[in-house]
N, C-alpha and C positions, 0 to 999 in steps of 0.2 A: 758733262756739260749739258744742261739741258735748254731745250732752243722750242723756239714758238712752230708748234706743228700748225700744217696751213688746212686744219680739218675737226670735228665737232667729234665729240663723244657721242654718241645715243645708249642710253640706260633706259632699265623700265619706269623710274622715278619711287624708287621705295629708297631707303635709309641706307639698306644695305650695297644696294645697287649702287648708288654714290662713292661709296665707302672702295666698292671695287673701282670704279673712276679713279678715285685718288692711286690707286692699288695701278694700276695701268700705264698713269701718267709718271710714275717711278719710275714704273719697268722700263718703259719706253724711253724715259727719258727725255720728255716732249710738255708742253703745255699746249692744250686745245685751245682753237679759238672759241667757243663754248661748250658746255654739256647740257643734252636738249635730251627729254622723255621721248623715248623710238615713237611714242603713236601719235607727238604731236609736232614731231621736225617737220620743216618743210626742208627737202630735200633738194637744196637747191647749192651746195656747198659737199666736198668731199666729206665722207663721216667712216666713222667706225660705230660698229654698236659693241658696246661690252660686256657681256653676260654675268648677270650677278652670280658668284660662285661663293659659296657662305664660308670655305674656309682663306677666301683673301678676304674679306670684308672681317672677319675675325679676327685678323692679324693688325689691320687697320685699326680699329676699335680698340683692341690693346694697347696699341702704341700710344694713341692719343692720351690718355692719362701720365702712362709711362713718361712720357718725355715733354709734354706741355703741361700737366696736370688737371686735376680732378676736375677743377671750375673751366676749364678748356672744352671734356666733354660733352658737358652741360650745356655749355655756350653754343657747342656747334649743334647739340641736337635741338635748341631750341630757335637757331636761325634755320636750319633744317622746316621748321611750320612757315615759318615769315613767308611773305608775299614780296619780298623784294625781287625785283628782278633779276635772272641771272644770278639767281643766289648757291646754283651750285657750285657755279666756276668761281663765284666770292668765297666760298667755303675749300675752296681746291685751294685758291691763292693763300689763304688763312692759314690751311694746315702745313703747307711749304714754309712760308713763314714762319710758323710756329715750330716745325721740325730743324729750322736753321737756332732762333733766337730762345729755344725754350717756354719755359711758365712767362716769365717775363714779355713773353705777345700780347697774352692781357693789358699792358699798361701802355701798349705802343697804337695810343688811340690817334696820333700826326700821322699814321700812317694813313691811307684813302681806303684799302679794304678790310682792314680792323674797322676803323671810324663808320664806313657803311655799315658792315654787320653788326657793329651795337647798334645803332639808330634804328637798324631795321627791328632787332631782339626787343629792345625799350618800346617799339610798339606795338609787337608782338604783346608783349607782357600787361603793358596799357589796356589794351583793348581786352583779353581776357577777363581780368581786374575789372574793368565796367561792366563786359556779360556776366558778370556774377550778380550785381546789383538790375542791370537792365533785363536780365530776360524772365518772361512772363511763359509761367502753365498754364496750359488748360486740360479739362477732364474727358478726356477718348477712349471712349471703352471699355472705366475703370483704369485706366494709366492716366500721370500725368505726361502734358506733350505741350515739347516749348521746340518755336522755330526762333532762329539766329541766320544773319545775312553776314559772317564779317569777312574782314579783309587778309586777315591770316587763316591758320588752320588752328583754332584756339581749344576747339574737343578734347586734344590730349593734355591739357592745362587746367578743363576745367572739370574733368573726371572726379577729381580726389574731393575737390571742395562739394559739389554735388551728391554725390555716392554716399559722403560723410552729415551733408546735408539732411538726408533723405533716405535715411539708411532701410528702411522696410518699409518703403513705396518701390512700385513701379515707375519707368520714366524713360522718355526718348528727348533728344535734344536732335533736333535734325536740323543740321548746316546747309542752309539752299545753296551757299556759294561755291561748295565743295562737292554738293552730291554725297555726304558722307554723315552719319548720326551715333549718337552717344544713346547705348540700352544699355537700361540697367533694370535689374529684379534684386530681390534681396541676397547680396554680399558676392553679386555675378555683374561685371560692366564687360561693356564691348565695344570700339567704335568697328560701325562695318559700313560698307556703299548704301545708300540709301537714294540713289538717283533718280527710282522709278515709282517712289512710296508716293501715294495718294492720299492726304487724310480727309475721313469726315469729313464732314460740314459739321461747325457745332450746335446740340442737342440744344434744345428750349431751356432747360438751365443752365446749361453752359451761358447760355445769351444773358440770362437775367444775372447770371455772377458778374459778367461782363458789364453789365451795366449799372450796377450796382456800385463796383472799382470806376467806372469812370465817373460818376456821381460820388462818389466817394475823396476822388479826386479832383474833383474841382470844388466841392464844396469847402477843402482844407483851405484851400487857396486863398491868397491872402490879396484880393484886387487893385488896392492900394499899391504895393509892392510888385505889381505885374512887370517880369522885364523880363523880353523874350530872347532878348541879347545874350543874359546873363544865363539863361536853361541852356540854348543851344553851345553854349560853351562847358558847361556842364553834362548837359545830355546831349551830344552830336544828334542833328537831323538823320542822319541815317539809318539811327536805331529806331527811330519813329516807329516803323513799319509793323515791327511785329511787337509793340508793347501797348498792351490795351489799354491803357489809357490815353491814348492818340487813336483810336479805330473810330471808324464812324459811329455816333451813337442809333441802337435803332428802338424804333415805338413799340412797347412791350404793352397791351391796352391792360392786363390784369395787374400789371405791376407800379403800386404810387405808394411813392415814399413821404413815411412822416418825419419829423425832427423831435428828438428826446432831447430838451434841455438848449435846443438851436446845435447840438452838436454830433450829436450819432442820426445815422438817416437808416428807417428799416422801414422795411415792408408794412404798409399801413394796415393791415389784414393783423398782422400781430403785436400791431402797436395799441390797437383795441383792445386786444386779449388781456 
């Protein structure tokens, strides 16, 4: 019989560490009032901390296929990024759930925390899906280097399409929201902490690429057709930030641009040539 314990989990917050959470709340025979990362509980409630031990977390991790199946996995490791809140103890109730009713948890979306953790996964996977098209490189030091602000942890989603993107460049993606970055050199990716990275200032070409994309970008524009309603629902304001064609533009005095045909704009220096 398992009964509502009147005390919080603390884990380190990795994957594994969760995994033994669920591993715990068997044993015990207990549901926590929440499961909170040890270094940022506020310690104001009875707790346990749980020590991640890789061969309960292994035994976890098996089972989950084993008896919810393959897409169950998948599912939890990608609510596992989500930003929902409380998404551990959603993922605890999930696999209870899914340990009573099978594969068939999948489809039990009347339920309140099935129904939360797809909504939260759907925008999970949303938001990845747009930093693919929204985020913007720039050139550091011979790497390309592109920041992203999002609201989930989308790095491990967007590795593969990147990596495969760009397969023998250099490139960091660095998540400001997370403190954590995506390196890659050719046919090596990593996400590591990147909380304390500084970059550059960008180089005098840098700026003139830069301005050149935002000239470039408004010139396609079609002013007639201007409706800023219809972008921000397409491009969320949030992404604004770090996509250069929203950055301020700045006065480049060496740099004026011609028009070839009213359609391409290049540097007037070689449009003489």
């Amino acid at each position: 019989m398992n009964t509502q314990a009147d005390l919080n989990y603390y884990y380190d917050g990795s994957f594994d560490g969760l995994l033994c959470c669920v591993f715990e709340s068997y044993d015990k025979r207990e549901i926590p009032i929440d499961i909170l990362v040890d270094a940022a509980a506020p310690q104001l409630f009875s707790g346990r901390p749980v020590p991640t031990d890789p061969a309960k977390a292994a035994r976890v991790l098996a089972s989950i296929p084993q008896k919810l199946g393959p897409a169950a996995l998948d599912f939890v490791k990608h609510a596992f990024l989500t930003c929902l809140p409380r998404k551990e103890l959603h993922i605890l109730l999930f696999l209870r759930l899914g340990y009573r009713h099978g594969p068939r948890v999948m489809d039990m979306l009347a339920d309140e925390v099935v129904n939360t953790l797809f909504k939260a996964v759907n925008h999970l996977n949303r938001e990845s899906h747009l930093l693919k098209g929204f985020l913007r490189f720039s050139v550091c030091n011979g790497a390309l280097v592109g920041e992203i602000a999002p609201k989930n942890f989308v790095l491990p989603l967007l590795t593969r399409h990147f990596c495969e993107r760009y397969p023998e460049e250099r490139f960091l993606i660095v998540d400001k929201t997370h403190g954590m970055g995506l390196l890659y050199q050719p046919y090596q990716a990593s996400v590591l902490p990147v909380a304390d990275l500084e970059l550059p200032a960008a180089d005098e070409d840098e700026q003139i690429f830069r301005e050149l994309w935002r000239l470039y970008y408004d010139t396609i524009a079609i002013k007639e057709r201007y409706n800023p309603r219809c972008r921000m629902s397409h491009m969320p304001k949030r992404y604004w930030r770090y996509m250069t064609e929203f950055g301020a533009p700045r006065d480049i005095p060496h740099l004026r641009l011609a028009s070839v045909g009213g359609k391409l704009l290049i540097p007037a220096a070689e449009a003489e040539n």
